[in-house]
C-alpha positions as CSV (number, residue, x, y, z in Angstrom):
1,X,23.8,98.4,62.5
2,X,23.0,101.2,60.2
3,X,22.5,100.7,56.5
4,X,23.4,96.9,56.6
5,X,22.5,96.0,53.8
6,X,23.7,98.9,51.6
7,X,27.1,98.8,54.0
8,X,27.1,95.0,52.8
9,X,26.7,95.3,49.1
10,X,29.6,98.3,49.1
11,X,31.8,96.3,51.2
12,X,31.3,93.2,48.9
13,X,32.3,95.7,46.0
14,X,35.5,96.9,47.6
15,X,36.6,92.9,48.2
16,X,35.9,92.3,44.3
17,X,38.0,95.1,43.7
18,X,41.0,94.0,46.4
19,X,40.9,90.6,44.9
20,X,41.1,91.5,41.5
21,X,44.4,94.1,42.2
22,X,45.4,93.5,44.9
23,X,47.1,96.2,47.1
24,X,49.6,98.9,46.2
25,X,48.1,101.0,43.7
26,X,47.5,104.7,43.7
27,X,43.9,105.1,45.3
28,X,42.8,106.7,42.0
29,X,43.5,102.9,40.2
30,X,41.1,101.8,42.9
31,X,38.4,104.4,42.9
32,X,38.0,103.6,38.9
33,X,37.7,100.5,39.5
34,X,35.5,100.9,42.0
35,X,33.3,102.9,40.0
36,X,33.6,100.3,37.0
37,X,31.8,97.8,39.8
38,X,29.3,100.2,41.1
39,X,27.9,100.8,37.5
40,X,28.0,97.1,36.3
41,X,26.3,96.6,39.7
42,X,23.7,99.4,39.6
43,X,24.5,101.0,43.1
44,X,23.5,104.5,42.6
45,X,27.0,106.7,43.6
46,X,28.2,110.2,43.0
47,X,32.3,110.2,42.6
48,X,34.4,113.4,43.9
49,X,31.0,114.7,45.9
50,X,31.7,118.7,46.3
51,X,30.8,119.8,49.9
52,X,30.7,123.4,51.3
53,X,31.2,124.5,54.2
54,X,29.6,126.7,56.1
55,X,30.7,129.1,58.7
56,X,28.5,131.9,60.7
57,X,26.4,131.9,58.0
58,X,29.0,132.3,55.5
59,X,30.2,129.6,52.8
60,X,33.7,129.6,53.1
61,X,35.7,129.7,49.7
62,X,37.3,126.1,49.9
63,X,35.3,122.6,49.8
64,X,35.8,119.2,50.2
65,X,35.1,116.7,47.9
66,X,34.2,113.1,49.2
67,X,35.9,110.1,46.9
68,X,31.9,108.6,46.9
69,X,28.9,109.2,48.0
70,X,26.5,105.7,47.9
71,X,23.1,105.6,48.0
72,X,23.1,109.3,48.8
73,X,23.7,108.5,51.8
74,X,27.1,107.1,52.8
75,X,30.4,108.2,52.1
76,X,33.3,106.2,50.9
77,X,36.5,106.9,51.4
78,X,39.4,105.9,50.0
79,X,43.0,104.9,50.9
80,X,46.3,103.6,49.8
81,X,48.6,103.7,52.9
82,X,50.9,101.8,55.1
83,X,48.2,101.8,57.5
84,X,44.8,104.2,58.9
85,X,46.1,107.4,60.9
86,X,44.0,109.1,63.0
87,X,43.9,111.7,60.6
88,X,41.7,109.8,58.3
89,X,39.4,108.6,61.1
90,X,39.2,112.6,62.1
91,X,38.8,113.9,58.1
92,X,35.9,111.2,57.9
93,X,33.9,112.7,60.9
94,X,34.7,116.4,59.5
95,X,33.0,115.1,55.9
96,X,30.1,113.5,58.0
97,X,29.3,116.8,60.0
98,X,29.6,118.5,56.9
99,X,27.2,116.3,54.4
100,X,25.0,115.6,57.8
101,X,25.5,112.0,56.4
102,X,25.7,109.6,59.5
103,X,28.1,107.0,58.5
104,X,31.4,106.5,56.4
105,X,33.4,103.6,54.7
106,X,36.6,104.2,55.7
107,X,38.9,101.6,53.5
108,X,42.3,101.2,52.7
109,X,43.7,99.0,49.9
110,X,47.6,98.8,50.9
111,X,48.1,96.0,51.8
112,X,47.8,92.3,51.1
113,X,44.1,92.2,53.3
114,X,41.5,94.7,52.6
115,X,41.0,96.7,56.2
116,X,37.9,99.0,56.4
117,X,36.3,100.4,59.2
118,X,32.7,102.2,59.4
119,X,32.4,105.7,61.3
120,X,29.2,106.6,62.1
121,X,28.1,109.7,63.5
């Protein structure tokens, strides 16, 4: 498994955070709590990552902008929805290509059990 451990102490962080508030929130509730953890916690992040992206040698005028990058490395991203589409599944491989990152947290927050799933590329 890739980055098990990091993948392990980010998942751990994510459960702290669904036990504390449970589900329903706006994701933007959770991602500051999330990064309230990840400080108290030390686990290097960047939040709202820009990405470019590139196209026949041209960067094109709109980015993307990944919810967190951990351990420079993986990107988290967040949900608050009913349940994963495969729209999220397929904006999670676009970010990958993009960062050349090689896996991402996909996690949702909904409901009364915290679902994740990890994309690697």
């Amino acid at each position: 498994m890739i980055y098990k451990k990091e993948s392990y102490d980010i998942i751990g962080t994510l459960f702290e955070v669904h036990n504390n508030l449970g589900g329903g929130f706006l994701e933007v509730v959770y991602k500051d709590a999330i990064e309230h953890e990840f400080k108290m916690l030390d686990i290097h992040f960047e939040r709202e990552k820009k990405y470019f992206i590139n196209y026949k040698d041209v960067v094109l005028p709109h980015q993307f902008f990944a919810d967190f990058v951990v351990f420079d490395k993986i990107i988290l991203e967040i949900k608050s929805v009913k349940e994963f589409h495969p729209k999220h599944i397929a904006q999670c491989i676009n970010y990958l290509k993009v960062s050349k990152n090689k896996l991402c947290i996909l996690v949702n927050f909904q409901n009364d059990s915290l679902e994740f799933k990890r994309i690697v590329l």
